[in-house]
Structure formats: structure tokens, C-alpha cells
C-alpha positions as CSV (number, residue, x, y, z in Angstrom):
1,X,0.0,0.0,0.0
2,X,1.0,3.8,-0.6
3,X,-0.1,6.4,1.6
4,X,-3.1,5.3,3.7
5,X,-4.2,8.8,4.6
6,X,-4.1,9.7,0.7
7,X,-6.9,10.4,-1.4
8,X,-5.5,7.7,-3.4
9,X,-4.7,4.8,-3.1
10,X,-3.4,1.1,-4.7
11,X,-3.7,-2.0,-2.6
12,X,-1.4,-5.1,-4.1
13,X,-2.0,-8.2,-5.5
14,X,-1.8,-10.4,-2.8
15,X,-4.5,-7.9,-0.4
16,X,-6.9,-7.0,-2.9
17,X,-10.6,-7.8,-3.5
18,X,-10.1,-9.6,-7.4
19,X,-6.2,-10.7,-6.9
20,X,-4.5,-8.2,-9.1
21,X,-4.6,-5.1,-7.7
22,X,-7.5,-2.6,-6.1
23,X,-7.3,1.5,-7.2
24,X,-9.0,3.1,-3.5
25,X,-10.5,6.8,-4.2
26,X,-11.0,8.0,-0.6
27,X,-13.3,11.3,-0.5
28,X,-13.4,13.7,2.7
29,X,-17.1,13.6,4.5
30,X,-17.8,17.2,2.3
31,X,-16.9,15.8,-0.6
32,X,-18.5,12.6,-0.7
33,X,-21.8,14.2,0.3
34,X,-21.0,16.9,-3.0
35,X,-21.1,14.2,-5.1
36,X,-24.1,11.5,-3.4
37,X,-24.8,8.6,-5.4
38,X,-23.5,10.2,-8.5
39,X,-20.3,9.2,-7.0
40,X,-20.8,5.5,-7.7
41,X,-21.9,5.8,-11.0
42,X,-18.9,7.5,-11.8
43,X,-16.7,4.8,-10.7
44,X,-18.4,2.4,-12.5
45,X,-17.2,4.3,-15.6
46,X,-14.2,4.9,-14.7
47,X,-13.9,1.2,-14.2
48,X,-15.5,0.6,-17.6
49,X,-12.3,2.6,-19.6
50,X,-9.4,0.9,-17.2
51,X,-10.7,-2.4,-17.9
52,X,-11.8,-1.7,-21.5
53,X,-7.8,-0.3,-21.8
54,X,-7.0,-3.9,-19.9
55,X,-8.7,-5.9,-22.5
56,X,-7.2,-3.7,-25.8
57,X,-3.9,-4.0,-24.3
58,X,-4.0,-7.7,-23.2
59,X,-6.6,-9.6,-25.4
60,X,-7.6,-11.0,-22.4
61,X,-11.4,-10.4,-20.3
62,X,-12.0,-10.1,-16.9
63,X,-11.8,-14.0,-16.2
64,X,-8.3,-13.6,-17.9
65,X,-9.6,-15.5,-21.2
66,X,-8.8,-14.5,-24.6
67,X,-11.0,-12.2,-25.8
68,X,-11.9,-12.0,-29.8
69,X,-15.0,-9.6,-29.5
70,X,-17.2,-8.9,-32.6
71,X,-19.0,-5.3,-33.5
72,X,-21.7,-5.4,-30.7
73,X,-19.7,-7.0,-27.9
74,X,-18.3,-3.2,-27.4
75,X,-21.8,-1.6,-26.7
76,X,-21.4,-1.5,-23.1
77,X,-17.6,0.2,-23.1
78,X,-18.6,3.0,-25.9
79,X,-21.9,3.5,-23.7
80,X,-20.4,4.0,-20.7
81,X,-17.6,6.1,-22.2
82,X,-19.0,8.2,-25.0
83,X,-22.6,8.9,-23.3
84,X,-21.7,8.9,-19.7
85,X,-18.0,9.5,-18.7
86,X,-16.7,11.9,-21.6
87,X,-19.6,14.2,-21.2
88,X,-19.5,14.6,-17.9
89,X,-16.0,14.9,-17.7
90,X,-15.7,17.9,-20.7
91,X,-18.6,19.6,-17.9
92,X,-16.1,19.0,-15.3
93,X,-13.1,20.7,-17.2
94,X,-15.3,23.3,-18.8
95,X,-16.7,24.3,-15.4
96,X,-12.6,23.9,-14.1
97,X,-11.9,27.2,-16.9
98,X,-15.0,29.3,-16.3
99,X,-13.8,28.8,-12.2
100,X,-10.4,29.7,-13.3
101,X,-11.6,32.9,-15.4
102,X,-13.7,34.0,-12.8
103,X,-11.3,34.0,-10.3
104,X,-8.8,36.1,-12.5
105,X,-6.9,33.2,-13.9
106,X,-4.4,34.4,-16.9
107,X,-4.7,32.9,-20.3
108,X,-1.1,32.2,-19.6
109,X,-1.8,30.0,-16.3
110,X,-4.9,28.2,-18.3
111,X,-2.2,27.5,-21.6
112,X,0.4,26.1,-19.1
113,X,-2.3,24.1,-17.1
114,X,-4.1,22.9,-20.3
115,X,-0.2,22.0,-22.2
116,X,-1.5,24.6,-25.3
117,X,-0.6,27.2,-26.9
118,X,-1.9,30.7,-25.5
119,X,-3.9,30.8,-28.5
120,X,-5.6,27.8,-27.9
121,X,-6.1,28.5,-24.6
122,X,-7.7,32.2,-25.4
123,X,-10.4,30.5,-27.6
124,X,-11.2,27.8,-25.6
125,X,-11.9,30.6,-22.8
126,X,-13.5,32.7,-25.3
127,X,-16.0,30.1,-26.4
128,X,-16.9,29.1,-22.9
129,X,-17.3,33.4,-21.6
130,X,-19.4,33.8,-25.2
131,X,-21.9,30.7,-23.8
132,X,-23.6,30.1,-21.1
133,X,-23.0,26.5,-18.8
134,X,-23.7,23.4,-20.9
135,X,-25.8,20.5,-19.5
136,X,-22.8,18.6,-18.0
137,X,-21.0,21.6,-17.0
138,X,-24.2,22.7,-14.5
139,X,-24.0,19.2,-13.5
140,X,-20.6,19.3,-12.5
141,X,-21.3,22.2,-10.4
142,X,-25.0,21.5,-9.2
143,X,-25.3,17.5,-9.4
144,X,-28.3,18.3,-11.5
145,X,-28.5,17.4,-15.3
């Protein structure tokens, strides 16, 4: 184990729940009540693209068998990854730069936090001022969709 009092966590092998290793998210009381139940369906997808990255890389399933999928055996991974965790997560970041250029955040800081050029930055800060919150980026901020 790594630091127990850290937010994050990776038990070993030999200690954890499926025998090859366990990834422990801890949240503080505040946070965890922030997020509710929205925090479990969250790690489910986040679960969904490290075993879906597992399988790509390995061949292999979860049971450790070779896996040759066909066209609709992927429903479940682009599901969970193109409708549920890459929306939410592009509401996350976009709410992340409106926070950042409402509390007097430099288009300098966002490029160097964002690894862009300045230019890319400006736009992408531009676009977001010029709009009002998407769907998933009042989510990210509310819990409400």
C-alpha cells in the first residue's frame, strides 16, 4: 500500500478484493456528500475505460480469457464512455476554466495548465465566456443534469 491517509490509493496483489490489484478513491465527508450517489456511477465508468484499456492491451477479459469480440460485444464500453464519462468529464473541465476565469486566472496559467498554446487557450476561454454553462458543465457544479 501507498499512503493510507491519501486520497489515493493502490492496494497489491496479494491484499486486494479480485487478486491483481485494487485503485482506492478515498473522498473527505464534504466531498463525498457533494457528489451523493452520483459518485458511484462515476466509478463504475471509470472502471468501464481501465478495464476496457486492460482488455485492448491484453486480449484477455476479466476472467483472464482470450478475448476476440465482434462489433456489438463493445456496446457496453462506448456506452459508458461516449454517453456517460466523456460528457461529464468535458462539464467537469469546462466548469474547471470558467472557475479559473472567474477568479482572475491568466490565459497564460490556463495554456500552461491545459499544455496549449496561449492561443488555444484564449479561444477555448472565449468560447466558454461567449456561452452560457452546458448541461454537463451545471451538472458538475450543481449534481443536477
Amino acid at each position: 500500500m501507498t499512503d493510507p491517509k491519501g486520497p489515493i490509493d493502490f492496494v497489491p496483489a496479494d491484499h486486494s478484493r479480485l487478486g491483481g490489484g485494487d485503485i482506492v478513491i478515498s473522498l473527505t465527508p464534504a466531498q463525498s456528500q457533494a457528489l451523493g450517489a452520483q459518485a458511484v456511477d462515476l466509478a463504475h465508468w471509470f472502471h468501464t475505460a481501465l478495464q476496457t484499456m486492460a482488455m485492448l492491451r491484453t486480449g484477455l477479459n476479466s476472467a483472464g480469457e482470450p478475448y476476440i469480440a465482434g462489433p456489438h460485444d463493445w456496446h457496453t464500453a462506448i456506452s459508458d464512455l461516449d454517453h456517460q464519462l466523456l460528457p461529464r468529464l468535458e462539464g467537469v473541465r469546462d466548469a474547471a476554466i470558467r472557475s479559473h476565469t472567474e477568479g482572475g486566472g491568466s490565459v497564460g496559467n490556463l495554456a500552461t495548465a491545459m499544455h496549449v498554446a496561449r492561443s488555444t487557450a484564449q479561444h477555448r476561454r472565449d468560447v466558454l465566456r461567449r456561452s452560457a454553462p452546458s448541461t454537463w458543465e451545471t451538472w458538475a457544479t450543481d449534481g443536477n443534469q
